[in-house]
C-alpha positions, 0 to 999 in steps of 0.5 A, spaced: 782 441 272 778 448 272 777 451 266 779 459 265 775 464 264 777 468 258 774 476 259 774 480 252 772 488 254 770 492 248 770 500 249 766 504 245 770 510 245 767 517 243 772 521 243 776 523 238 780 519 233 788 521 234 791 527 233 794 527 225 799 533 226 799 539 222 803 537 215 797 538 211 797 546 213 803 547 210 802 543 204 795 547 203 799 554 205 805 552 199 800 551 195 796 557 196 802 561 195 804 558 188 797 559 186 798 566 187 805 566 184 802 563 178 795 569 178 801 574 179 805 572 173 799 571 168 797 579 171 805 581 169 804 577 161 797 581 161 800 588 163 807 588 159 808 589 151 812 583 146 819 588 146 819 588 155 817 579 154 823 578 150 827 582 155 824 579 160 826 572 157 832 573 154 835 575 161 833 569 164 836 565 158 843 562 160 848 565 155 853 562 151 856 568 149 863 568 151 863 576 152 858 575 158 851 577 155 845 574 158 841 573 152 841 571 145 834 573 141 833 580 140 838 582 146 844 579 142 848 577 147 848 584 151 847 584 158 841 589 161 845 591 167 852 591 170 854 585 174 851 585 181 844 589 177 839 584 178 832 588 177 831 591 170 831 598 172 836 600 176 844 601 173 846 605 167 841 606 161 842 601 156 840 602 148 836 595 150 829 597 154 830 594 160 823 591 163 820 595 169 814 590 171 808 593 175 810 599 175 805 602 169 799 603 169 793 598 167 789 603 163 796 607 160 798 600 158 792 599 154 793 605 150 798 605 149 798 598 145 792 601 142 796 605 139 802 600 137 796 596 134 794 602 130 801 603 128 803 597 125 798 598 120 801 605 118 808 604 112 812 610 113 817 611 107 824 614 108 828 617 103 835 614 104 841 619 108 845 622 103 851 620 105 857 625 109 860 631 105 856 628 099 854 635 095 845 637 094 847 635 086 850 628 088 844 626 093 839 628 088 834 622 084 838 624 078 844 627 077 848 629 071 855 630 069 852 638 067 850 638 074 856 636 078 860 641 074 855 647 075 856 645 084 864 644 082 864 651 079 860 653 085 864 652 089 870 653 086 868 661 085 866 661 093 873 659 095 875 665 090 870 670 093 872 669 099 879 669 099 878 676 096 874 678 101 879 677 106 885 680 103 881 686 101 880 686 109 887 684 112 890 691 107 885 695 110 887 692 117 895 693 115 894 700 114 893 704 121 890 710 119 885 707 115 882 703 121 878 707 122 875 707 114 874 699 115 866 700 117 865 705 111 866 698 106 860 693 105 862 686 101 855 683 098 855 676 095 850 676 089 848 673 083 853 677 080 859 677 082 862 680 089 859 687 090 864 692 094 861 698 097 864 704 099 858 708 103 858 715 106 858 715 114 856 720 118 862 724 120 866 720 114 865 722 108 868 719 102 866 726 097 866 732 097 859 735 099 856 736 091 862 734 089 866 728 084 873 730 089 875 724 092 877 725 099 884 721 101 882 716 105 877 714 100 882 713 094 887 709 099 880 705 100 879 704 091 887 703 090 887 697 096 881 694 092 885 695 085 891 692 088 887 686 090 883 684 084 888 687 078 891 680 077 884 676 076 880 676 069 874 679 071 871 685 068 868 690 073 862 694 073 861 701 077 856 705 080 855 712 083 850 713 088 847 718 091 842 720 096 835 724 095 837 730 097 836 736 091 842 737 088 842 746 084 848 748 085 849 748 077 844 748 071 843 743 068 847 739 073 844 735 078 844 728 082 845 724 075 851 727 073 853 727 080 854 719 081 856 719 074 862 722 074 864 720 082 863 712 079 868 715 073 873 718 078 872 711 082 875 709 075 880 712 074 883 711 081 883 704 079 887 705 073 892 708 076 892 702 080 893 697 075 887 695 073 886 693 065 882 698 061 878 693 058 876 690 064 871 696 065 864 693 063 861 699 065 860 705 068 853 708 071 850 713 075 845 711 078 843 718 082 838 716 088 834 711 084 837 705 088 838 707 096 841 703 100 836 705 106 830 705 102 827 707 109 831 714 109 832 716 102 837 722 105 841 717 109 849 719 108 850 711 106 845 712 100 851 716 098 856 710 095 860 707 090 860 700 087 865 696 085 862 689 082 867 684 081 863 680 075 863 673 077 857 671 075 854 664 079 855 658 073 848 657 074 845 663 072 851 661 066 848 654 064 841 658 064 843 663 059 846 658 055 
């Protein structure tokens, strides 16, 4: 029986080896992207300061608070945004700074934490707040009982002042034909006590020319302060002034005798009104020596009366003391 002939042909193909396909390429291009993910990141760590990081953490970090916070460190449990807000920037502003990455600029940012670098090393001390409606006295480093009774009083007399004042000023109101007159009365708080003015106007004289005569209107002006102050304790001290104008009608009578007998005349009205004659401290003519224009020596206002209602500030009581 014949033998078969068994033929095995080899081929030595130079081509190509098979086609692999393509899925390194998208293994390759996934890493690309998670390589340039990772660079982006470190970039943003570099560029943000610590407080916009541990906003940035505690956005991220689940919350367990039951009124919806996003963070429990220094956002403590408050969200950065109204639900639906994903980006740090947008939505209302918040007390929490929210991040804003990528938007400074590199240099900026190196300043500034320059600058927070320098601060840290800087300890500034603050007095502590007084507290609301606490008084100067009761804020101070030591406060005595001395003291709080002086702001007490202080206060106490500021009240009365005031109140004088206003009546003062609602009597001349009341009248109709002394409406007019109001602007001839000036109220100034001193040391002293409450001074009331009663000046010459242009057009509104309170004397006679030359004269101690007191007009009507002013009368009616010094009896409405005599009726507002004959109930209180206070001694009064008055005072005639005069403008620098020369005054020779008479010899041996000038400005000084005057002002002297207008702040007598002004006396004697407030007596008739019922005011005490023991509460008269004084009585002076002060002639041109005090002007209340020193600019215009021979202004009409130069030309006035002063009633000082003696009130004198506690201060300046506990100091004489």
């Amino acid at each position: 029986m014949a033998r078969e002939t068994i033929i095995i042909k080899k081929l030595d193909d130079d081509r190509h080896h098979a086609h692999h396909g393509g899925g390194w390429k998208v293994a390759y291009a996934d890493f690309m992207t998670a390589m340039m993910a990772f660079f982006l990141m470190l970039w943003i760590l570099a560029a943000s300061d610590e407080e916009k990081l541990r906003g940035l953490a505690d956005y991220f970090t689940p919350s367990l608070s039951e009124a919806g916070g996003r963070g429990q460190g220094v956002l403590d449990g408050q969200v950065l945004g109204p639900d639906g807000v994903m980006s740090g920037t947008e939505g209302p502003k918040s007390e929490v700074q929210l991040p804003s990455f990528g938007q400074e600029n590199p240099l900026a940012v190196f300043d500034s934490r320059l600058r927070d670098e320098a601060a840290r090393e800087t300890v500034i001390e603050y007095e502590p707040a007084p507290r609301e409606g606490a008084s100067i006295a009761e804020t101070a480093a030591e406060v005595t009982p001395e003291q709080l009774e002086i702001e007490r009083q202080r206060k106490q007399r500021e009240a009365r002042l005031e109140v004088l004042q206003d009546e003062i000023e609602q009597a001349i109101k009341a009248r109709p034909d002394l409406e007019e007159y109001a602007g001839n009365l000036r109220f100034d708080r001193t040391p002293e006590g409450l001074r009331v003015q009663i000046v010459d106007r242009e057009g509104r004289p309170m004397f006679a020319s030359g004269s101690a005569r007191i007009e009507d209107k002013t009368r009616d002006l010094i009896r409405i302060i005599g009726a507002a102050v004959v109930e209180l304790p206070n001694p009064l001290a008055i005072s005639g002034h005069t403008d620098a104008v020369p005054y020779a009608s008479r010899a041996g009578y000038g400005n000084w005798e005057l002002s002297a007998d207008r702040a007598n005349a002004t006396r004697r009205i407030l007596l008739d009104a019922g005011v005490h004659p023991a509460r008269i401290s004084r009585i002076s003519g002060l002639a041109d020596t005090a002007p209340l224009n020193v600019e215009d020596p021979e202004a009409p206002e130069n030309r006035r009366i002063s009633v000082l209602l003696e009130y004198p500030d506690p201060a300046l009581t506990a100091a004489g003391d």
